[in-house]
DSSP file (Angstrom, degrees, kcal/mol; ACC not computed):
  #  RESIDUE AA STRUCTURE BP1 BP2  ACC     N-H-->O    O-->H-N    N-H-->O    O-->H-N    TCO  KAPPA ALPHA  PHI   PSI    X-CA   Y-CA   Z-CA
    1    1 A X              0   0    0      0, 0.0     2,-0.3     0, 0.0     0, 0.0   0.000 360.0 360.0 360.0 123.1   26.8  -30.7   79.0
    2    2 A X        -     0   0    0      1,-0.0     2,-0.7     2,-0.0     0, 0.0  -0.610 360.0-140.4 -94.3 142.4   23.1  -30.2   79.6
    3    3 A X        -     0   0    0     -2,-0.3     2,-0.3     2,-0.0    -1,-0.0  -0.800   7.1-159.9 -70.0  81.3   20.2  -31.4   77.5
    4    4 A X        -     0   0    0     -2,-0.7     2,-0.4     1,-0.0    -2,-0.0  -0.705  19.0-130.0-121.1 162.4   17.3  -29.9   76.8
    5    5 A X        -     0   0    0     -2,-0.3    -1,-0.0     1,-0.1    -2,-0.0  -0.556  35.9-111.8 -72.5 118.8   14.1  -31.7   75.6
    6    6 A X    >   -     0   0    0     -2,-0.4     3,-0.7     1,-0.1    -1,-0.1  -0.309  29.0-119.9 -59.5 130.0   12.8  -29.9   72.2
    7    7 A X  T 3  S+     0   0    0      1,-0.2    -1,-0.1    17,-0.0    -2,-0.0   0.607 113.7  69.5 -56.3  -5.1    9.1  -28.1   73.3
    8    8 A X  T 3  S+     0   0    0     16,-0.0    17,-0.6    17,-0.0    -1,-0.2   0.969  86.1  86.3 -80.5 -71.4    7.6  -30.2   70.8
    9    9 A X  B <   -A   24   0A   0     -3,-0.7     2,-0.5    15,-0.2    15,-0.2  -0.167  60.4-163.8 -38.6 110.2    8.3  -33.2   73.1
   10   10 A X        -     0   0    0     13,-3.0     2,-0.3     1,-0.1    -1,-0.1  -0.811  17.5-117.5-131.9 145.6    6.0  -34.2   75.6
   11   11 A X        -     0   0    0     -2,-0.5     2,-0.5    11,-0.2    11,-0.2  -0.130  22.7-172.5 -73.4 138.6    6.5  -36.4   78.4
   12   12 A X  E     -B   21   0B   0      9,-2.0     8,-2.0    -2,-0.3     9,-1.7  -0.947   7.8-169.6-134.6 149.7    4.7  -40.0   79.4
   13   13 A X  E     -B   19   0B   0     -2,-0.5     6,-0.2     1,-0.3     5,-0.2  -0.550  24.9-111.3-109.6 151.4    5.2  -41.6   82.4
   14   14 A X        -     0   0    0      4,-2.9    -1,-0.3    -2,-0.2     6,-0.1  -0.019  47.0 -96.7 -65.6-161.0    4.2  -45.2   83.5
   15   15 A X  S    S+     0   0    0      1,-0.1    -1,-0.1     2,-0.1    -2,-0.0   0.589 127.1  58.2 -74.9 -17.9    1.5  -45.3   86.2
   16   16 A X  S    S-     0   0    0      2,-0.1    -1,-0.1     0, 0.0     0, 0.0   0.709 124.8-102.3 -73.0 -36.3    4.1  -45.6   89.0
   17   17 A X  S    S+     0   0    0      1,-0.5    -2,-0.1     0, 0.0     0, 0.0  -0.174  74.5 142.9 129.6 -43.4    5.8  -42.1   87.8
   18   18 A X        -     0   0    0     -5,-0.2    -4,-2.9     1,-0.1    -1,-0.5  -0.158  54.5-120.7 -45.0 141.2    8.8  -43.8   85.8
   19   19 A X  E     +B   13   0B   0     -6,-0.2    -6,-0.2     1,-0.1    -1,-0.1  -0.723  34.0 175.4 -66.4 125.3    9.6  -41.7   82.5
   20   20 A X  E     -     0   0B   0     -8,-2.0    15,-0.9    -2,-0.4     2,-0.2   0.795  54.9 -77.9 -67.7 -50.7    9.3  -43.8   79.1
   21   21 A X  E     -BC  12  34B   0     -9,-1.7    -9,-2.0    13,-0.2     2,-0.3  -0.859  48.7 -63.7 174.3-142.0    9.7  -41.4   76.9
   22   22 A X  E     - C   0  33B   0     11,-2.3    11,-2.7   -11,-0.2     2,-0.4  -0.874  26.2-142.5-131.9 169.0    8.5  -38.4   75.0
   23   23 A X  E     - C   0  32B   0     -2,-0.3   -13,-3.0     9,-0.2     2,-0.7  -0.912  23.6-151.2-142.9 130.6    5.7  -38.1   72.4
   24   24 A X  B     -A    9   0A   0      7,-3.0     7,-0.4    -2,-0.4   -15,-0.2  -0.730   6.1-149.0-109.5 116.0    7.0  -35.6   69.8
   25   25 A X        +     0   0    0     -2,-0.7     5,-0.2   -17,-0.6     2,-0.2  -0.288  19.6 173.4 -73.3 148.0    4.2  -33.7   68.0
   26   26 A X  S    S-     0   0    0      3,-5.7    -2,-0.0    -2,-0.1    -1,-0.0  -0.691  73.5 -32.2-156.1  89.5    4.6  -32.4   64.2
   27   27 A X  S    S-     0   0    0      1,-0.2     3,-0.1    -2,-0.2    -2,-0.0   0.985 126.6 -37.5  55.6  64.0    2.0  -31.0   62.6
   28   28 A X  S    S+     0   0    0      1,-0.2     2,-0.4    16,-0.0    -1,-0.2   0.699 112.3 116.7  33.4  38.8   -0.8  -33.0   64.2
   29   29 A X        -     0   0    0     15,-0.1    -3,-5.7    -5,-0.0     2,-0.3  -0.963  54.0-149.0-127.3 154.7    1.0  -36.0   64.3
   30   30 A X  B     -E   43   0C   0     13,-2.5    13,-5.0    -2,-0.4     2,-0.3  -0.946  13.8-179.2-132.2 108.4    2.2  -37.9   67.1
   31   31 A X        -     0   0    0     -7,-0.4    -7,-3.0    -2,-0.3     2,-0.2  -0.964  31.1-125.5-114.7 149.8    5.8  -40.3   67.3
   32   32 A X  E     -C   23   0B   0     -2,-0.3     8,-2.9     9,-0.3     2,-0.4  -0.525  24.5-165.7 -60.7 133.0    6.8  -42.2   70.1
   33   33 A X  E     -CD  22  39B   0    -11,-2.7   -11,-2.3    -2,-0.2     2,-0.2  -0.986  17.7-144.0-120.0 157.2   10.8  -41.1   71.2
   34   34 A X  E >   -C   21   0B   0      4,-2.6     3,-2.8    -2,-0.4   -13,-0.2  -0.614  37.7 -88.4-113.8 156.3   12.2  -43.7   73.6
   35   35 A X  T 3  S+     0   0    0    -15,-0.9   -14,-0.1     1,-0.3    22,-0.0   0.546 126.1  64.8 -68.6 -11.9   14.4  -42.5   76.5
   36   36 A X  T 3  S-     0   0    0      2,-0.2    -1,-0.3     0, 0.0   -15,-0.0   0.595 121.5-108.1 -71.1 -27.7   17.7  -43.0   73.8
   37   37 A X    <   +     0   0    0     -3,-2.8     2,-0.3     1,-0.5    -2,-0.1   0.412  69.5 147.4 107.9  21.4   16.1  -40.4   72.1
   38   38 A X        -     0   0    0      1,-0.1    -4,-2.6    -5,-0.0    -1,-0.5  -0.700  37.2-128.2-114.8-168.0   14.8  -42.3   69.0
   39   39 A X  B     -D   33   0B   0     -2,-0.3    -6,-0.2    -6,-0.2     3,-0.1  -0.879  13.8-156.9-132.6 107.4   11.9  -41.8   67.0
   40   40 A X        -     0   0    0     -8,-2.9     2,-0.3    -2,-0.4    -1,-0.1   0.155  41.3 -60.0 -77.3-166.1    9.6  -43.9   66.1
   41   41 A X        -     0   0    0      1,-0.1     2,-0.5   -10,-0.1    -9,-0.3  -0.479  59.3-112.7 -85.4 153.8    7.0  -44.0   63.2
   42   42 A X        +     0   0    0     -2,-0.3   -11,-0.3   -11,-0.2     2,-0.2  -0.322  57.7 126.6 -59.8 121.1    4.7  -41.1   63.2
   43   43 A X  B     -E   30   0C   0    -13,-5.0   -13,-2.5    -2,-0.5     2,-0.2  -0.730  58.4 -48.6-152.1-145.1    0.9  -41.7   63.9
   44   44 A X     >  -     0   0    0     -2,-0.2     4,-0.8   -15,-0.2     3,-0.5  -0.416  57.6 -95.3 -93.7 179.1   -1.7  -40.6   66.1
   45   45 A X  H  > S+     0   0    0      1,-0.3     4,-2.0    -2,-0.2     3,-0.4   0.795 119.1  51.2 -61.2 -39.8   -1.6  -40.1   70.1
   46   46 A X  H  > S+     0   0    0      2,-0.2     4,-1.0     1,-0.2    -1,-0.3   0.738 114.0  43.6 -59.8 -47.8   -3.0  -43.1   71.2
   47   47 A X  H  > S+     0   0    0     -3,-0.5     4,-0.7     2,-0.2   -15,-0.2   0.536 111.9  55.9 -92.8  -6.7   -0.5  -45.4   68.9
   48   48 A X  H  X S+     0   0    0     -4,-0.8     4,-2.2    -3,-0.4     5,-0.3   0.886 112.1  44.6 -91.9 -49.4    2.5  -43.1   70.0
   49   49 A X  H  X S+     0   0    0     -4,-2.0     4,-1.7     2,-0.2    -2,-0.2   0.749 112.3  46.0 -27.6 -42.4    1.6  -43.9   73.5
   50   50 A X  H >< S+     0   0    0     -4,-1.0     3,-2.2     2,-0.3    -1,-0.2   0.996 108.0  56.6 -80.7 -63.4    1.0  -47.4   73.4
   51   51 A X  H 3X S+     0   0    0     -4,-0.7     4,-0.5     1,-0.4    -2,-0.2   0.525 113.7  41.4-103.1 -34.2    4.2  -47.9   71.4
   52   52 A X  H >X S+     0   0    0     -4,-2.2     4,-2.5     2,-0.1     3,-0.7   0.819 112.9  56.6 -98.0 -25.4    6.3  -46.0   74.5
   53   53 A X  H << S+     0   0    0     -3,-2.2    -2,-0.3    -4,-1.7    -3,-0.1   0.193 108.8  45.3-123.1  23.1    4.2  -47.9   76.9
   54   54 A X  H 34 S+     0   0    0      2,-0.2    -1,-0.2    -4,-0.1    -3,-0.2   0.426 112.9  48.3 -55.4 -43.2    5.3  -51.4   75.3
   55   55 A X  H X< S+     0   0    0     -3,-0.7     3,-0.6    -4,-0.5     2,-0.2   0.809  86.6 173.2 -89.9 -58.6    8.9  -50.6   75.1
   56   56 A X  T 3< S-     0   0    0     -4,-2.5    -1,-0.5     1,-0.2    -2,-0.2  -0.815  70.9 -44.8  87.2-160.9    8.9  -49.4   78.7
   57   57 A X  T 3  S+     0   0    0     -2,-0.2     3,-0.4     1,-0.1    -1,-0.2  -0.551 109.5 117.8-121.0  64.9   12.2  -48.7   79.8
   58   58 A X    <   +     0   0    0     -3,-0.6     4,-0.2     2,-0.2    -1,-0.1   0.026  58.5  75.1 -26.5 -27.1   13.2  -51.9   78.1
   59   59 A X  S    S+     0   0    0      1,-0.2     3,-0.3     2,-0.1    -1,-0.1   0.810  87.1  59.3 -63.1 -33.2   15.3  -50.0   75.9
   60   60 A X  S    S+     0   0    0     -3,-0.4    -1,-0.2     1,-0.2    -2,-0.2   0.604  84.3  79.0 -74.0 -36.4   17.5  -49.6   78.4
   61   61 A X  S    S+     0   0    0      2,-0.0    -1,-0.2    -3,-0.0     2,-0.2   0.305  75.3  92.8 -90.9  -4.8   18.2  -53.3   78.9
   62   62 A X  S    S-     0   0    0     -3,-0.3    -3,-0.0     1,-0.2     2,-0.0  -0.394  79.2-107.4 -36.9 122.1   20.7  -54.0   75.9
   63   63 A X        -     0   0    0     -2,-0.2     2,-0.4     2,-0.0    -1,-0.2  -0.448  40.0-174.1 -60.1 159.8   24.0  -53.9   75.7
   64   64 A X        -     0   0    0      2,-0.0     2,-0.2    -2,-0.0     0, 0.0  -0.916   8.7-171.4-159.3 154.2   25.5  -50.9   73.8
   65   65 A X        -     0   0    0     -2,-0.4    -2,-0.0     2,-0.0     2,-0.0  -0.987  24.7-126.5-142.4 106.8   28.8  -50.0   72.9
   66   66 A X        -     0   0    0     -2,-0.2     2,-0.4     2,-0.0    -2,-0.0  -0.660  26.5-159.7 -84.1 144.3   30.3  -46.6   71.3
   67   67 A X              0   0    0      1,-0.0    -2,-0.0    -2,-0.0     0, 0.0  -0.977 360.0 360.0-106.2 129.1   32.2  -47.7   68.1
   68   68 A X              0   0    0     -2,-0.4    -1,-0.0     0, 0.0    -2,-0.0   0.087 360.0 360.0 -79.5 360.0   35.1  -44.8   66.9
């Protein structure tokens, strides 16, 4: 099953190249989405950035579990 990334979404990378995440624009606002695919709070570009380039990929680094 393929994925695709909403056009809205746009990618940032560290400085190395690694993906963080996306930052999904909405009516000239700006949230961070983290590589899990949530969505943080809506602000401007600058704070969605910083906010994926905080996390990292640090998101990742949790255990997780599917519950049924």
């Amino acid at each position: 099953m393929a994925t695709t990334i909403p056009s809205n979404w746009h990618e940032h990378h560290r400085e190395d190249g690694e993906l963080l995440g996306w930052i999904c624009e909405e009516h000239d606002a700006f949230a961070p989405v983290d590589l899990l695919g949530r969505i943080g709070q809506f602000g401007d570009w600058l704070a969605a950035e910083q906010a994926l380039d905080l996390l990292g990929i640090g998101c990742l680094s949790d255990l997780y579990a599917l519950e049924t």
